[in-house]
C-alpha positions in Angstrom: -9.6 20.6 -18.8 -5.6 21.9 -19.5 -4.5 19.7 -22.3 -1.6 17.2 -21.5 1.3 17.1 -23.7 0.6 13.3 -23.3 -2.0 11.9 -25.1 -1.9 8.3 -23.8 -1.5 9.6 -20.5 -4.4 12.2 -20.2 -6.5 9.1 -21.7 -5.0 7.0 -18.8 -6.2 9.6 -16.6 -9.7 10.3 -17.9 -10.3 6.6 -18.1 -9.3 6.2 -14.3 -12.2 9.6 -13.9 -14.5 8.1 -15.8 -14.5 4.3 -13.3 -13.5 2.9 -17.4 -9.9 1.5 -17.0 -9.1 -1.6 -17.9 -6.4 -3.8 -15.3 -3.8 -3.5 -17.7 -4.0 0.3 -18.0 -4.2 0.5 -14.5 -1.2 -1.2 -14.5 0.6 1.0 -16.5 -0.8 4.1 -15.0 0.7 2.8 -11.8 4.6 2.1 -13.4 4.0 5.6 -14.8 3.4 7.5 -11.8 5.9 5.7 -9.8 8.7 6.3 -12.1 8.2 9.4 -14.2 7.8 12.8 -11.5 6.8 14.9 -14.5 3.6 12.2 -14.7 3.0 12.3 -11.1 3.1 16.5 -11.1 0.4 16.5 -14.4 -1.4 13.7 -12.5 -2.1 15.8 -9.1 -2.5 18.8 -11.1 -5.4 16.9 -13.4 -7.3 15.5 -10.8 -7.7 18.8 -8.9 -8.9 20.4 -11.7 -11.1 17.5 -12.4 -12.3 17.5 -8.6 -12.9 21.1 -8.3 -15.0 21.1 -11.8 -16.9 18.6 -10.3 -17.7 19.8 -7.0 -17.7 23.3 -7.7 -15.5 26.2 -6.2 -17.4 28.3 -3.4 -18.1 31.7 -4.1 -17.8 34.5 -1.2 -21.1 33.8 -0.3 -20.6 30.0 0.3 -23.3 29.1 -2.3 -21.6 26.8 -5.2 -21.8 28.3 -8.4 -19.9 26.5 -10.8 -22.2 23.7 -12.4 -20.3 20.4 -13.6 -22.2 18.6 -17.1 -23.2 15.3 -16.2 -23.2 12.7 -19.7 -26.2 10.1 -20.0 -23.5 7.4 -19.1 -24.0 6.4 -15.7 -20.1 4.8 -15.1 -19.3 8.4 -14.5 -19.3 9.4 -11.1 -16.9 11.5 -8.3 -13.5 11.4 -8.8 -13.0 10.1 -5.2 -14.4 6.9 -6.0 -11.9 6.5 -9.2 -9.0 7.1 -7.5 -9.6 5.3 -4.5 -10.1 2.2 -5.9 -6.3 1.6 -6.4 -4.7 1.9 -2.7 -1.4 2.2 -5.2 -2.9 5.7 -7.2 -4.0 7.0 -3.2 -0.9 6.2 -1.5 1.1 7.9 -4.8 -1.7 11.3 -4.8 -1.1 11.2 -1.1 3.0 11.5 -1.2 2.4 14.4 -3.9 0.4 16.1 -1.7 2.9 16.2 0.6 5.5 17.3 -1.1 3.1 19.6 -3.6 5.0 22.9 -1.0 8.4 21.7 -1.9 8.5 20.3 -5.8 6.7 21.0 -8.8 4.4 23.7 -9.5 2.0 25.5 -6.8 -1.9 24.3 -6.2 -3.9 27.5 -5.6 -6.4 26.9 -3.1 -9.4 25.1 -5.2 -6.7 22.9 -6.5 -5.5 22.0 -3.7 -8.7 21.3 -2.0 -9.7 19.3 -4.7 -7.1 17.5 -4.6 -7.5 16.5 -1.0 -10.7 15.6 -1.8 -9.8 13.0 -4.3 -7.7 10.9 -1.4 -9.9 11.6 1.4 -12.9 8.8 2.3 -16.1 10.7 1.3 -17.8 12.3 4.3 -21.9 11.6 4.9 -23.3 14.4 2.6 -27.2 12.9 3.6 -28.6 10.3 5.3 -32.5 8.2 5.2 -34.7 10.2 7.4 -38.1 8.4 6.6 -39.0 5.1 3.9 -42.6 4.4 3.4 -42.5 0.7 1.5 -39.6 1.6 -0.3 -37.5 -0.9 -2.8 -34.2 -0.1 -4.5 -32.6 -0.9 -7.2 -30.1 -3.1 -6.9 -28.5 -5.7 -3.6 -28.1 -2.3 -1.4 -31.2 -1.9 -0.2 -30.5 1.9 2.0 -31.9 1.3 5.6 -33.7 4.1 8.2 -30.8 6.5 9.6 -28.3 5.4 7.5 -25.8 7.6 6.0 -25.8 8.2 1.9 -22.2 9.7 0.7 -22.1 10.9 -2.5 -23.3 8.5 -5.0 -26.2 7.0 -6.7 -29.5 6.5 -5.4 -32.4 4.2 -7.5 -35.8 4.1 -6.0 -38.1 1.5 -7.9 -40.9 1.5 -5.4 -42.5 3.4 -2.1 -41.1 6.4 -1.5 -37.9 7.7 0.9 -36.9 11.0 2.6 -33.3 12.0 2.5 -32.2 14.1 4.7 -29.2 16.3 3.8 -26.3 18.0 6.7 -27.4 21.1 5.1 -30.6 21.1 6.3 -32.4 20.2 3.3 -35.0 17.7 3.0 -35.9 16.0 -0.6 -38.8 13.4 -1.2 -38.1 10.9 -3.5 -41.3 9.0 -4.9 -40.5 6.1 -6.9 -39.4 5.2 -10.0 -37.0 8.1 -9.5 -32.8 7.9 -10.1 -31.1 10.9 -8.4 -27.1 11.1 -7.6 -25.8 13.0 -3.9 -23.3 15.5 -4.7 -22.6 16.9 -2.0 -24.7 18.1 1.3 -26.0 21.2 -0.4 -26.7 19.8 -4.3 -28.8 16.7 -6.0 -28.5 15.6 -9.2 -32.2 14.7 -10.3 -31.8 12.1 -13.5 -35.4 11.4 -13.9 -38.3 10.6 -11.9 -40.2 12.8 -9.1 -38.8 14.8 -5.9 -40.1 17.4 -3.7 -37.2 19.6 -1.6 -38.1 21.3 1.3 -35.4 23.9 2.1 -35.7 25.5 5.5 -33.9 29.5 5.7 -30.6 27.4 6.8 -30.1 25.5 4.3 -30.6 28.3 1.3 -28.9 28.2 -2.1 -29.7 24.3 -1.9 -29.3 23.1 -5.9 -31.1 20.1 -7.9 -29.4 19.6 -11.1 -31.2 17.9 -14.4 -30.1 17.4 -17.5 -32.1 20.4 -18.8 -31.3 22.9 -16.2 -30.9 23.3 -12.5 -33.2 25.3 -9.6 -32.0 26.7 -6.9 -33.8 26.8 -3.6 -34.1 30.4 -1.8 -35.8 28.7 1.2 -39.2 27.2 0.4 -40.5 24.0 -1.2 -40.8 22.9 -4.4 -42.0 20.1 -6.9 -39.9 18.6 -9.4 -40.4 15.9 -12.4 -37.8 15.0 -14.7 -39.1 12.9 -17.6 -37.6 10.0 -20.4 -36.9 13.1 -22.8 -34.8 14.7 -19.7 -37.7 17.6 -19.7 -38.3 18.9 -16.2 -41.4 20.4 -15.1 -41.2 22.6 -11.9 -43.4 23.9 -9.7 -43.4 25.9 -6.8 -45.2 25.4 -3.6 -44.1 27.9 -1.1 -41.2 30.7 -1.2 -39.5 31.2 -4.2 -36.3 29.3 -6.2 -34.5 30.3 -9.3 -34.7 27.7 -12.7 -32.1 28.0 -14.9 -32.4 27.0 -18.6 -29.2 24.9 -19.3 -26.3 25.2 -17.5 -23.2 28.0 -16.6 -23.6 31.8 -15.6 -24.7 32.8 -19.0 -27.8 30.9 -19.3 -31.6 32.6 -18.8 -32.6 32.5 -15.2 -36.3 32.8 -13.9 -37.1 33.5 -10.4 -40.4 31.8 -9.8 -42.4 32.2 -6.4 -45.3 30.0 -5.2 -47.7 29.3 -7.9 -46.1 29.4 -10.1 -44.4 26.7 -12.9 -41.7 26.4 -15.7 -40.7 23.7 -18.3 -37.3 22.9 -19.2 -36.3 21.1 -22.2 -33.3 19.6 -23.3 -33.8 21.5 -27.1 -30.3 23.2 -28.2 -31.6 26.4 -27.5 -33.6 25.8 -24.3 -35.7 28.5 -23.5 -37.2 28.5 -20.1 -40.7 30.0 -19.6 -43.5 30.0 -17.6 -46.2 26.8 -18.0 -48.4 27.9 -15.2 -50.6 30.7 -14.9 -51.4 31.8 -11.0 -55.2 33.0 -11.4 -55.3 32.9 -7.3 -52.9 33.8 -5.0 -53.8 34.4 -1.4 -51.5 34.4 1.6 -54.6 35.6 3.7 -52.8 38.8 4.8 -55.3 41.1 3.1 -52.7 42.4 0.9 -52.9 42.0 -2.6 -51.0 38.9 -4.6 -47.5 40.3 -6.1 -48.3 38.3 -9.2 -49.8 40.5 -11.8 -53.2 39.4 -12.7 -54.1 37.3 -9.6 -56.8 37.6 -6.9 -57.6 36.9 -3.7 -60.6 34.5 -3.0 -63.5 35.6 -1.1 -65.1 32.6 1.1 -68.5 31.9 2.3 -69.8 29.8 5.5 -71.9 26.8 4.8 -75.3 27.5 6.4 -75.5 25.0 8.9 -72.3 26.3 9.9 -73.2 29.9 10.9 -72.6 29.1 15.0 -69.1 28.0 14.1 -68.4 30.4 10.7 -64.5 30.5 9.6 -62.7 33.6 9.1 -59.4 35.2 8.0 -57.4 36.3 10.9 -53.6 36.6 11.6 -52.1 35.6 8.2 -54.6 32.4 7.8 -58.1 31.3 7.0 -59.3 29.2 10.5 -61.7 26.6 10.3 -62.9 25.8 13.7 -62.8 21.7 14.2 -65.9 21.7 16.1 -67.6 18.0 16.4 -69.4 18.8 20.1 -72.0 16.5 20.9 -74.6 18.8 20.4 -74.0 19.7 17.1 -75.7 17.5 14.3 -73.1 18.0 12.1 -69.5 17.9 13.1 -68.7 19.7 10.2 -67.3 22.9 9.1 -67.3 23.7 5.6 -66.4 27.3 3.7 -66.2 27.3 0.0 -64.9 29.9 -2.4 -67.4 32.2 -4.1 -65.5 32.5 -7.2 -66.1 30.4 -10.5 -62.9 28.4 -10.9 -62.1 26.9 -14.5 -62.4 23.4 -13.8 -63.8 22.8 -16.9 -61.9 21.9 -20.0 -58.3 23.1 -18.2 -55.6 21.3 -16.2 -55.6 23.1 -12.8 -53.4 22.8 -10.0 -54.4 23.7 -6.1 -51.2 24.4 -3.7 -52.1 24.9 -0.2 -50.8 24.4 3.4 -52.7 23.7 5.9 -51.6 23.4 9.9 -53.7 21.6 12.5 -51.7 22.8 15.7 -52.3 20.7 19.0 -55.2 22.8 21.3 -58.0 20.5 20.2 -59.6 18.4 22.7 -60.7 15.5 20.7 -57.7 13.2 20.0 -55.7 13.2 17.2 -57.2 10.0 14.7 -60.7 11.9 15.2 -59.5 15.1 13.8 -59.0 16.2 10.4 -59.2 18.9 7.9 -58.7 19.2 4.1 -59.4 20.5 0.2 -62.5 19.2 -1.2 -64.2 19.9 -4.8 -67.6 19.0 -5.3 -71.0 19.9 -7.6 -72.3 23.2 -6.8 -75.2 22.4 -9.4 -76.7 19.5 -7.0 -76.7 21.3 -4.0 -76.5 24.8 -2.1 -74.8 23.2 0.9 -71.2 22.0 0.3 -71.0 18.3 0.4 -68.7 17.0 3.1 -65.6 15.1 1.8 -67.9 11.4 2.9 -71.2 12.9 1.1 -72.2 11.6 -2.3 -71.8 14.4 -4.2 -68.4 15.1 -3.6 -66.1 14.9 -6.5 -62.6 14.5 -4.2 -61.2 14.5 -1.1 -57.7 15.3 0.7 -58.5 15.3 4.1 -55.0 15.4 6.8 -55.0 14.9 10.6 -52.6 15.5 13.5 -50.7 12.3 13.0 -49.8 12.6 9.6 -52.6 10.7 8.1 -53.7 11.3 4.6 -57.1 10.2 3.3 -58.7 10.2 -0.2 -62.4 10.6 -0.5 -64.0 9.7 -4.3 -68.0 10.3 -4.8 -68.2 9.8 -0.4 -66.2 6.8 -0.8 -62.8 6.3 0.7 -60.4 5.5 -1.5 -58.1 2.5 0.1 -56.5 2.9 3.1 -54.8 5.9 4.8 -51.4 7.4 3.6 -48.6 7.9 6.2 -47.0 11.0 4.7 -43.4 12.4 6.1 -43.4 15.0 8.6 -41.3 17.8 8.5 -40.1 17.7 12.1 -40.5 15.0 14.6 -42.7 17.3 16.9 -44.5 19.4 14.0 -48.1 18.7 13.2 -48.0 20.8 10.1 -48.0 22.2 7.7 -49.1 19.8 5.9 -48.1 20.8 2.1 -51.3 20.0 -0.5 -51.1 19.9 -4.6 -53.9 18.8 -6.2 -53.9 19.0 -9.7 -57.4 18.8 -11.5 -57.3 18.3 -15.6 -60.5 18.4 -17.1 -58.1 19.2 -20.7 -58.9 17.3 -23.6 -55.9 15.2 -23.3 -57.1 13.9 -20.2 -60.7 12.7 -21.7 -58.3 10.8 -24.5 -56.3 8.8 -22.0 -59.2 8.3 -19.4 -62.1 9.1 -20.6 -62.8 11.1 -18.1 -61.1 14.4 -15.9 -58.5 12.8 -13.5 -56.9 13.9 -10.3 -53.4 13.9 -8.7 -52.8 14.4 -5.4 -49.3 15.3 -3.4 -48.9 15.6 -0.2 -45.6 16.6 1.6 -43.9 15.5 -1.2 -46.0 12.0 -1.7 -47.8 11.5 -4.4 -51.2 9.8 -2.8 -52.9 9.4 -6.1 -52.2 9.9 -9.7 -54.5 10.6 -12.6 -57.1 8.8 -11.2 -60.5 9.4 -13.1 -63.1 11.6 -11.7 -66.2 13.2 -12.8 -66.6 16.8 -12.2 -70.2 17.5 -12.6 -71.5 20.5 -14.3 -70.2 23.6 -11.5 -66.5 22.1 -9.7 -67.1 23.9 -6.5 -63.7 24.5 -4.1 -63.9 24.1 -0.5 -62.4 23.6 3.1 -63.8 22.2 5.7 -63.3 20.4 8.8 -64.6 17.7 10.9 -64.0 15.6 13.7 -65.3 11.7 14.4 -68.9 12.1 15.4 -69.9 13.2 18.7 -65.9 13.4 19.3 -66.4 16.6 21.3 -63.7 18.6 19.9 -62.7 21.6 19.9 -59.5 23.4 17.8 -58.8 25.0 14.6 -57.4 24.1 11.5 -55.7 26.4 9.7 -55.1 27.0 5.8 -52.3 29.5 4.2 -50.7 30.4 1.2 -53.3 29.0 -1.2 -52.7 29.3 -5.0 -54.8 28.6 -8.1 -53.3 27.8 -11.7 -53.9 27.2 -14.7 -51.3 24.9 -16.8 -51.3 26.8 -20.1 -49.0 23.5 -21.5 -51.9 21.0 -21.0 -54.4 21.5 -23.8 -53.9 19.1 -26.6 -50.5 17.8 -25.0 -51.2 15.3 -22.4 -50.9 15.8 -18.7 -47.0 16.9 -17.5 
């Protein structure tokens, strides 16, 4: 900020910013503009510097580059709120706008723009495209469809979908407090999100008091934390984390499968928490991360007259539940040994079950289930006994959890992507057998997320003696159908942060 050869009046001015002023400052601030020119020149000068620091200026490429600091105090917000809450302050900012190309010195084009900004009535940067038992903080409680300006959003229950103009999608699952900055950026203060950032919407930004990510198209977990720590972690495409904030700060670009932590330290120093051992977009190349493999898979026996296989970019599962098969089941598990066992590991997958099938939509489902290899040869379905967990998904955006064959509660309704879609469905598991886990539980425990939903969390599970990955697919018995389901982009990590530290 350009000092002010004022001081009471650039404390006038950063207490009208900052939503602080008292009436009787306001009053004077008022009396001050109206009579003193030289005031009212450093007043539309200050406020759009102050609005084009805290939007950020546009580079040639239309992505925002220029990242605003954002205290702890929450009575900070957008100029635009400050000043308009005096119709006396607009209606002066206004006149000086007008006569800015005749008096006084010359706006360059960010200052100018700024300060239109700070007399124009905020325009809809989002609005609420999908609430699943959501409560918010506060009288406002934010309603289906309607439109979110910037501003502050508090989420003490359920879960919401906002829905930005530029494209992006962010999941909010409660207790989370974020703040709308403007259709393409988020302000993530603490609690959970998820973004999904379709190719339009690119260069989408979620800001934390530790650092920022930018979304390159793709979708992405995110978890801010008391401390202001954020763990991040990548489910498809790719995003850049940046440790801190401004140009000169480390930047890592992370693709799927992988993870970082940020802390708020002096010296941050971002790095990477999660290890990809598997990475397998199931196009027969090999992964791009160093070090990782693909999976090889293997057809449960009982299987063999319906067997999955790897064809055009997937792994298909037929969904075959005919009323001449015994089992309407379709199971493949991975032939690798996985380290379940005394690690935190996290599964990312997406799985797609496109319309075709002729059974309808409740009887069909496919999902990610872990079980004991050292009970059985056969793979236990996600309903048998010996099955540690299950995630299983259908067509109409039901989620449901399976614990030792047992359904856990009822299903989840999780948030489609489009209104037509039927996938993908986005799947992170995250197993943590660590010994931090066994201190808090007693036992391993599970988190699931789904589509940016978090269905469970660090539930306690048993894991048996050989954790066995596996999908499979199944439809209601005797449901006759017929259709695939189809799995992509899997990854398998190990969270080198975990041991001895607690799940993050």
């Amino acid at each position: 900020m350009h000092p002010i050869s004022d001081p009471q009046l650039e404390a006038l001015f950063s207490a009208l910013a900052d939503g602080a002023i008292s009436a009787a400052d306001h009053a004077q601030l008022e009396r001050r503009l109206a009579a003193d020119p030289a005031a009212r020149r450093e007043f539309l000068s200050w406020m759009a510097l102050e609005s084009a620091l805290e939007w950020g200026a546009g580079n040639a490429d239309g992505v925002e580059t220029q990242r605003p600091s954002f205290p702890a105090r929450q009575g900070r917000r957008t100029i635009v709120a400050a000043v308009l809450a005096s119709a006396t302050v607009a209606v002066i900012v206004a006149g000086l706008l007008l006569a800015a190309g005749s008096s006084g010195p010359a706006l360059s084009a960010a200052g100018a723009a700024g300060a239109r900004a700070a007399v124009a009535l905020p325009q809809p940067a989002a609005s609420i495209s999908d609430l699943q038992n959501a409560q918010w903080d506060g009288d406002r409680q934010w309603q289906l469809g309607e439109a979110v300006s910037a501003g502050p959003l508090r989420l003490t229950a359920g879960s919401a979908q906002v829905a930005f103009a530029s494209g992006a999608k962010v999941v909010l699952t409660a207790p989370v407090e974020v703040e709308v900055l403007s259709p393409s950026r988020l302000f993530l203060r603490s609690g959970a999100i998820t973004p999904f950032v379709p190719a339009e919407a690119r260069g989408f930004t979620v800001i934390c008091p530790s650092g920022e990510v930018v979304d390159l198209g793709t979708e992405f977990s995110m978890r801010v934390g008391p401390d202001g720590k954020a763990d991040v972690y990548v489910i498809d495409g790719e995003v850049d984390v940046a440790a801190g904030h401004g140009p000169a700060v480390k930047r890592l670009r992370m693709t799927q499968g992988l993870g970082s932590s940020l802390s708020t330290a002096t010296s941050p120093k971002a790095g990477f928490s999660v290890r990809p051992l598997i990475v397998d977009h199931f196009d027969g190349r090999s992964p791009a991360v160093a070090g990782c493999s693909l999976l090889n898979w293997s057809t449960c026996v009982e299987d063999r007259d319906c067997p999955a296989e790897v064809r055009d970019g997937s792994l298909q599962i037929p969904i075959d539940g005919g009323a001449d098969r015994r089992y309407p089941i379709v199971r493949v598990s991975a032939d690798h040994e996985l380290p379940f066992l005394g690690n935190r590991v996290v599964i990312a997958a997406k799985v797609t079950l496109p319309d075709g099938g002729t059974a309808a939509r409740d009887d069909r489902w496919a999902g990610i289930v872990i079980d004991d290899a050292s009970l059985q040869k056969t793979p236990s379905a996600a309903y048998g006994p010996h099955a540690t967990l299950g995630v299983l998904v259908s067509p109409n955006w039901q989620v449901a959890l399976c614990e030792c064959g047992q359904q856990v509660g009822r299903p989840h309704r999780v948030f489609a992507r489009d209104a037509d879609a039927v996938g993908p469905y986005q799947l992170v598991i995250v197993v943590d057998d660590s010994p931090s886990s066994h201190r808090r539980y007693g036992s391993a425990s599970a988190s699931v997320t789904v589509n940016g939903l978090e269905v469970m969390r660090d539930s306690p599970i048993s894991l048996g003696d050989r954790p066995r990955l596996q999908f499979q697919s199944h439809t209601e018995h005797r449901a006759g159908g017929r259709g695939l389901a189809l799995i992509d982009d899997l990854s398998v990590s190990l969270d080198e942060t975990a041991a001895g530290s607690g799940p993050q």
